[in-house]
MILO-674803 format. One record per residue (C-alpha): residue number from 1; z, x, y. Coordinates in Angstrom, 1 decimal, padded with zeros to 4 digits, m for minus. Each point is the difference from the previous one (the first is absolute). Layout:
NODE     n        Z        X        Y
NODE   NUM        Z        X        Y
...
//
This chain:
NODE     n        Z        X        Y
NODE     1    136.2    082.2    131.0
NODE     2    003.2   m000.2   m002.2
NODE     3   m002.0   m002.8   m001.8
NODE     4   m003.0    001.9   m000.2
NODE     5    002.0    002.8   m002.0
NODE     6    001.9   m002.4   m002.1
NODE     7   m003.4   m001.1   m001.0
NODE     8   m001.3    003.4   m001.3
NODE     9    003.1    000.7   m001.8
NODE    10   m000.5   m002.8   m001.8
NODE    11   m003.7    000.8   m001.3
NODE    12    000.2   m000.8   m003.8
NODE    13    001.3   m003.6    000.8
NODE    14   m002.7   m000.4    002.9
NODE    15   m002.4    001.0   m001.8
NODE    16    000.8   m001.8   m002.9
NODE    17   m000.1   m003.5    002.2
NODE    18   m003.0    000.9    001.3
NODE    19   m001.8    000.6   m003.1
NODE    20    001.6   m003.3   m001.2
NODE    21   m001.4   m001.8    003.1
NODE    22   m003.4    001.8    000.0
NODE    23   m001.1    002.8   m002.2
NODE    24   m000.1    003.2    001.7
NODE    25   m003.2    002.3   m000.6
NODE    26    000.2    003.8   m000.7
NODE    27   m000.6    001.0    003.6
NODE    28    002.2   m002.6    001.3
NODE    29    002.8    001.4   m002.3
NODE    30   m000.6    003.5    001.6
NODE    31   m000.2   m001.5    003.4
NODE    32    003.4   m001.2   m000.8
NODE    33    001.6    003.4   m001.7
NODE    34   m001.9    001.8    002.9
NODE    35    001.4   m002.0    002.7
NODE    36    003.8    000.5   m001.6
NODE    37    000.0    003.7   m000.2
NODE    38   m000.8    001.0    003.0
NODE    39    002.3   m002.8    001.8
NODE    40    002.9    000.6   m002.1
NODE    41   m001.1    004.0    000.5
NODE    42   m001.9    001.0    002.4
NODE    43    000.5    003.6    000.4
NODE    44   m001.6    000.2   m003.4
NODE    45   m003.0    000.5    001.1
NODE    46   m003.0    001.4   m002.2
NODE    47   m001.7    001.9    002.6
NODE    48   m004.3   m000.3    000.2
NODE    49   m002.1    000.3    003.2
NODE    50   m003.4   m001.7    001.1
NODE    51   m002.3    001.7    002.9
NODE    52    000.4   m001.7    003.6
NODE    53   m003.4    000.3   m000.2
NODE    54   m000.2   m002.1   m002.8
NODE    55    002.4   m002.4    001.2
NODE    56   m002.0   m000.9    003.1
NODE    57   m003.7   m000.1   m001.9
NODE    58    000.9   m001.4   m003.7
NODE    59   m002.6    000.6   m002.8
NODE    60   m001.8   m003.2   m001.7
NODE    61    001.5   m002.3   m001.1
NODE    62   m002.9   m001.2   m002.7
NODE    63   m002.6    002.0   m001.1
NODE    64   m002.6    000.6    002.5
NODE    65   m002.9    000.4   m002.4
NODE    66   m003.0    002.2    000.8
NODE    67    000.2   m000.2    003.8
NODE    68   m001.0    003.5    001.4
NODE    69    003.3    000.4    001.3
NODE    70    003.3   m002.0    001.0
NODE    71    001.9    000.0    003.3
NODE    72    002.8   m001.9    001.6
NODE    73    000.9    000.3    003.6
NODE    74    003.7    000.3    002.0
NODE    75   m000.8   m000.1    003.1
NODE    76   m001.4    003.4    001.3
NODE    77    001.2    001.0   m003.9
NODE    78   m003.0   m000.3   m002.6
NODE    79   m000.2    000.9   m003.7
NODE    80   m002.9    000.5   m001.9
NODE    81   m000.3    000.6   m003.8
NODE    82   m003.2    001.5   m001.8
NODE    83    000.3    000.0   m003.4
NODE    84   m000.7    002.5   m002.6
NODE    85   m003.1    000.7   m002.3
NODE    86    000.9    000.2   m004.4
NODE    87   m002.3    002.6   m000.9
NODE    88   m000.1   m001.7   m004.0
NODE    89   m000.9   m003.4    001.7
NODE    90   m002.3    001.3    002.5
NODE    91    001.4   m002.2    002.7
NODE    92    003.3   m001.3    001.8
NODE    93    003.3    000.1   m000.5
NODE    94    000.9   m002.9    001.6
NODE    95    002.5   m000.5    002.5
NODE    96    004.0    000.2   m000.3
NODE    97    001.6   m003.4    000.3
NODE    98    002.4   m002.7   m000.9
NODE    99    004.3    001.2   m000.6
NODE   100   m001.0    003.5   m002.2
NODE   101   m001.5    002.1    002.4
NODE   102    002.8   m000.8    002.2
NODE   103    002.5    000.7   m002.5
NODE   104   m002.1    003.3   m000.5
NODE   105    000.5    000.7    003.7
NODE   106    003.5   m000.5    000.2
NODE   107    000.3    002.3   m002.6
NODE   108   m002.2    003.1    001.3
NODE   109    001.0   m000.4    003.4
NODE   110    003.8    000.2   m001.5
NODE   111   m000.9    003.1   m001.6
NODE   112   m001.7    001.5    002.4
NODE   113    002.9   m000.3    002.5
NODE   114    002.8    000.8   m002.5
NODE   115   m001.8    003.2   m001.6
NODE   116   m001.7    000.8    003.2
NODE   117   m003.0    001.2   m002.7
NODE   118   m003.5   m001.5   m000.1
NODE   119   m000.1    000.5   m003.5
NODE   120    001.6   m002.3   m002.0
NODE   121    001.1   m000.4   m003.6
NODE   122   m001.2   m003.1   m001.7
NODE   123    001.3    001.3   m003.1
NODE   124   m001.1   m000.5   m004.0
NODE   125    001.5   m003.8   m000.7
NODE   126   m001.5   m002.7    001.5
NODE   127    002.4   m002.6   m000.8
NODE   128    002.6    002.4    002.1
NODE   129   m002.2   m000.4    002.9
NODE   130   m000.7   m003.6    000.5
NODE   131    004.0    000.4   m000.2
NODE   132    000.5    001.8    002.7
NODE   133   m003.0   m002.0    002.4
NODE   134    001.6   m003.5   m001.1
NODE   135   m002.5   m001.1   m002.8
NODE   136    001.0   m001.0   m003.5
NODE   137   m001.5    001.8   m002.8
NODE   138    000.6   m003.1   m003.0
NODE   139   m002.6   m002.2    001.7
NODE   140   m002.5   m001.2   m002.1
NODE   141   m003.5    001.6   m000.7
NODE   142   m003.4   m000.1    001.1
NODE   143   m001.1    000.1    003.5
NODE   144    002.9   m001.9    001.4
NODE   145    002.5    002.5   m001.2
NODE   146    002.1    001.8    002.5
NODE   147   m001.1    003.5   m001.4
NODE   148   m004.3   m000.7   m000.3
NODE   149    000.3   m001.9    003.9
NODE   150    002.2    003.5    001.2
NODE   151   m002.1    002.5   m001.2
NODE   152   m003.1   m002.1    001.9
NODE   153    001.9   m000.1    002.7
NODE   154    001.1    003.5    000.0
NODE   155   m004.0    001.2   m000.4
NODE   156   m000.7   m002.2    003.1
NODE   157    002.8    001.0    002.2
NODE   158   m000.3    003.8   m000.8
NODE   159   m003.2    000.4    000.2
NODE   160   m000.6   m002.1    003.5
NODE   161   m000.5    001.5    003.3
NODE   162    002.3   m001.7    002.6
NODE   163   m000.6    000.5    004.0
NODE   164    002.4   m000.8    002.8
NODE   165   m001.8   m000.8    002.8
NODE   166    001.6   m000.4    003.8
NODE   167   m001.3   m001.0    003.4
NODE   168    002.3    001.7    002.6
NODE   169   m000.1   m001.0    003.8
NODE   170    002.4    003.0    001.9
NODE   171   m000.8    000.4    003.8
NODE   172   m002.7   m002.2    000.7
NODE   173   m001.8    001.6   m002.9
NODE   174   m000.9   m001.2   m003.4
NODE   175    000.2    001.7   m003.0
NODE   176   m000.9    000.0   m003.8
NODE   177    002.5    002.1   m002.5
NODE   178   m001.0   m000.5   m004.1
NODE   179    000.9    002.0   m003.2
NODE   180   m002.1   m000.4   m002.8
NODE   181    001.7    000.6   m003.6
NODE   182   m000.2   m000.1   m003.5
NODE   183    003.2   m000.9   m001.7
NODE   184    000.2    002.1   m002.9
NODE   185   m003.3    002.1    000.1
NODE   186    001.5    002.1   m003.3
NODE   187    001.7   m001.6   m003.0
NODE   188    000.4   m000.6   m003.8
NODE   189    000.6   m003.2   m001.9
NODE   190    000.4    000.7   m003.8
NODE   191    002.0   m003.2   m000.6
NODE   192   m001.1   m002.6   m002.7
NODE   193    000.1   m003.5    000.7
NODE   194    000.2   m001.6   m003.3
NODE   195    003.3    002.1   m001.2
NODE   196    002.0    000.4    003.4
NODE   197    003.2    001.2   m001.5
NODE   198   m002.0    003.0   m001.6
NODE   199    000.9    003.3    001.1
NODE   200   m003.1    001.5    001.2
NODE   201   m000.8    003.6   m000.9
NODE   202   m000.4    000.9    004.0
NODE   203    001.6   m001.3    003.3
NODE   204   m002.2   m002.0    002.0
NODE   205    000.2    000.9    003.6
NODE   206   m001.7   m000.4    003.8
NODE   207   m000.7    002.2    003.3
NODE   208    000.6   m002.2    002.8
NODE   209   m002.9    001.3    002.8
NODE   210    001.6    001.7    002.2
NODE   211   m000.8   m001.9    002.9
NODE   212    001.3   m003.4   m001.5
NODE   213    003.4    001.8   m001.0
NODE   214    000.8    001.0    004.0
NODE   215   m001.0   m003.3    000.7
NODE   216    001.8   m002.1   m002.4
NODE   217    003.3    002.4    000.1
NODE   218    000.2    000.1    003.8
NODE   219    002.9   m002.9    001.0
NODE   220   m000.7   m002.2   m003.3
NODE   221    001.7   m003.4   m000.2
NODE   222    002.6   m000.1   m002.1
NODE   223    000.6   m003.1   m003.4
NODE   224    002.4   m000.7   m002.4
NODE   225   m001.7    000.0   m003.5
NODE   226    002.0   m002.8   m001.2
NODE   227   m001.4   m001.9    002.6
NODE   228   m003.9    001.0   m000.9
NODE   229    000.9   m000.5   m003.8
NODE   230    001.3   m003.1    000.7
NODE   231   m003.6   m001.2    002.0
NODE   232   m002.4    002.1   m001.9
NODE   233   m002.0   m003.1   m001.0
NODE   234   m001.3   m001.0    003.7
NODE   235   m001.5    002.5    002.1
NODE   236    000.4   m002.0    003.3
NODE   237    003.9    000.4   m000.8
NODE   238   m000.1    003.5   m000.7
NODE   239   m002.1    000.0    003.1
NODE   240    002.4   m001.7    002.3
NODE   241    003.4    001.5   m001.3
NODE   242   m001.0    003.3    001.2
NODE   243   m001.7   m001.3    003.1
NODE   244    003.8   m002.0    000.2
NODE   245    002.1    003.2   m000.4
NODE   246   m002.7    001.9    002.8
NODE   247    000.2   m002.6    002.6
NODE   248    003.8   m001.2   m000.6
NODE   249    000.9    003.7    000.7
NODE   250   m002.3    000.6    003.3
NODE   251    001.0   m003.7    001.4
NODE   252    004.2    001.3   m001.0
NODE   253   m000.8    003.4    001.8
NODE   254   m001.4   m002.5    003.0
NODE   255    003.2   m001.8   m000.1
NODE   256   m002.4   m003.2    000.8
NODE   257   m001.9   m002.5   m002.2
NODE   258   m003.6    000.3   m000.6
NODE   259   m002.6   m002.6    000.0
NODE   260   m002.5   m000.1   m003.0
NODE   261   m003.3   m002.4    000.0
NODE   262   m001.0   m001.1   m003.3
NODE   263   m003.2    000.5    001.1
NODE   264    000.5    003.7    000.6
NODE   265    001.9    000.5   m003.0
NODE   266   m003.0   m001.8   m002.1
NODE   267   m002.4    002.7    001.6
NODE   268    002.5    002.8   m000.9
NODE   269    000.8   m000.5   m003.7
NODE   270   m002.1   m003.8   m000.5
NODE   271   m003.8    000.7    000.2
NODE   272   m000.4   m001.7   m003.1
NODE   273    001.2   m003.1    001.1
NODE   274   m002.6   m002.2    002.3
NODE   275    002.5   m002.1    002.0
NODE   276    002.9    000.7    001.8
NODE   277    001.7   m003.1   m001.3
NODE   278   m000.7    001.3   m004.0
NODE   279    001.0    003.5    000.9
NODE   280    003.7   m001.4    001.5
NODE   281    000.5   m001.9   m002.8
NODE   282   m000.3    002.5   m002.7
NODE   283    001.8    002.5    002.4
NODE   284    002.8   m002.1    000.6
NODE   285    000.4   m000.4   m004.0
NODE   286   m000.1    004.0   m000.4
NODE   287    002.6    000.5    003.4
NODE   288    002.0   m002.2   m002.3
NODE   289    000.5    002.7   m002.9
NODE   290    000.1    002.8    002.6
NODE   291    002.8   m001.6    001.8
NODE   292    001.9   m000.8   m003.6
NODE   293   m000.5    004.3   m000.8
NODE   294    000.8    000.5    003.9
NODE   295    002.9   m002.1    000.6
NODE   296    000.9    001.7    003.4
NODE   297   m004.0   m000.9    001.6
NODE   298    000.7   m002.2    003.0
NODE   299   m003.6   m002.2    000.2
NODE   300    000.1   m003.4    003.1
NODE   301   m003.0   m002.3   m000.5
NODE   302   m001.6   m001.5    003.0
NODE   303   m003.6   m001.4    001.0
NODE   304   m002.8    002.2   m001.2
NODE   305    002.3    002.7   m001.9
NODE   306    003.1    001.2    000.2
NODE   307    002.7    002.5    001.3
NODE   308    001.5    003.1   m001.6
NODE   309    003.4    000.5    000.9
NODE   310    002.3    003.1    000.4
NODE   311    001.5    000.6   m003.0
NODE   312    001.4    002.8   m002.9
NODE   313   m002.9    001.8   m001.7
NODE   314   m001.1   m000.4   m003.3
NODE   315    000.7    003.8   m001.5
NODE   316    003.1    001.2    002.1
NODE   317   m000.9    002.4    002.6
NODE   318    001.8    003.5   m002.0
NODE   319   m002.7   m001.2   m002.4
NODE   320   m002.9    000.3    001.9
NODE   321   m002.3    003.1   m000.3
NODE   322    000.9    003.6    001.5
NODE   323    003.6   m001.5   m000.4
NODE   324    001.1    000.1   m003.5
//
């Protein structure tokens, strides 16, 4: 361990041979800066929160296209996604998917636990706001630019109605329980695109349905937004960090290790993926920047997956919601 922190207080020279050895990428550089600053402080932590529900059932990972609707299965857990219709276009929005609706989460769920209020301030700057979810405003143009693929993805995640569906067995009996919701049936978006530093003449904001705000606020897991910065460009990361943070603290409470299939996992947060081989490969390359932004996460391979081990939480426990 003494090694490990000799190491990190040497970042400018480690970094330097690395880059000399092999150049490092943007996100690999973040990785790295990332990884540092919350080993060397931990406490530090930028607090955001993701829905267990939403830990368990992930959204897609690509786009769907014009399938009906989406769903992906936990066990007795579903989620289904219907999209929502643009009026101008006379016809879908589309599905959210990929890192940004994700970021988008981790930021509406944050505010909804922090302000307690399902209306939320957006504000008049969108530059400000990709800020504050983890994008960068300086990307280039066109359609691949940060701001045109977040205000998409914002349409498609606001506008989408989300259901949580559960089979219950409780003496002997079987039982169905479901909430049907629309994310943020009210809103306005007054942002432009093409000038995201411009101060807008009026604040863009959302109504979280009410439904989806008790059940995104109830027990939310909690994530350190240096850590989702850090892996914003892979959705399967961002997936399995907060996945990581939810089971590491269950399996610590349990005091005993817990076995995960791949196979399970891949039908939790892989459905994209058609083998389980593909899906453990991919997934073990994205555990590999979870564990370098969660230092303390305790992970045993063995045959056919692998085991999660009792260990410290991700966001210290004073930090977790109804605590701070």
């Amino acid at each position: 361990m003494q090694q490990v922190g000799e190491l990190f207080k040497n970042l400018p020279i480690v970094k330097k041979a690395l880059k000399e050895a092999a150049p490092l990428t943007p996100s690999q550089e973040k990785l790295l800066d990332a990884a540092t600053a919350i080993r060397l402080d931990p406490d530090a932590v930028e607090r955001a929160y993701m829905a267990r529900q939403l830990v368990q059932c992930t959204l897609p990972h690509s786009n769907p296209g014009n399938a009906e609707r989406w769903m992906r299965r936990n066990g007795n857990l579903a989620l289904v996604i219907r999209p929502g219709w643009d009026i101008k276009k006379d016809c879908s929005l589309g599905y959210p998917y990929g890192s940004i609706p994700r970021l988008l989460l981790f930021w509406v769920i944050t505010e909804a636990v922090l302000t307690k209020s399902r209306r939320l301030l957006l504000g008049n700057n969108l530059a400000a706001f990709m800020r504050h979810v983890g994008l960068n405003p300086d990307t280039g143009g066109g359609k691949r630019s940060d701001a045109k693929r977040l205000r998409e993805q914002m349409r498609r995640l606001f506008r989408c109605h989300i259901s949580f569906d559960q089979v219950m067995s409780l003496d002997n009996a079987e039982g169905n329980r479901w909430v049907d919701m629309q994310v943020a049936p009210e809103g306005e978006l007054w942002w432009d695109v093409r000038q995201p530093e411009q101060l807008g003449l009026f604040n863009s904001w959302i109504e979280l349905g009410e439904k989806f705000f008790e059940a995104v606020t109830a027990g939310p897991v909690p994530a350190d937004m240096r850590a989702l910065r850090a892996l914003r460009r892979s959705p399967l990361a961002l997936d399995l960090y907060a996945w990581a943070t939810y089971r590491a603290f269950s399996v610590s409470r349990k005091g005993a290790p817990q076995f995960v299939p791949w196979r399970s996992l891949m039908r939790q947060m892989g459905c994209d993926y058609d083998e389980v081989s593909n899906f453990r490969k991919k997934a073990n390359k994205a555990l590999r920047k979870v564990r370098a932004v969660y230092p303390a996460l305790k992970i045993k391979n063995k045959p056919g997956g692998f085991d999660i081990l009792p260990c410290p939480p991700a966001v210290p426990p004073a930090l977790h919601a109804g605590r701070a």
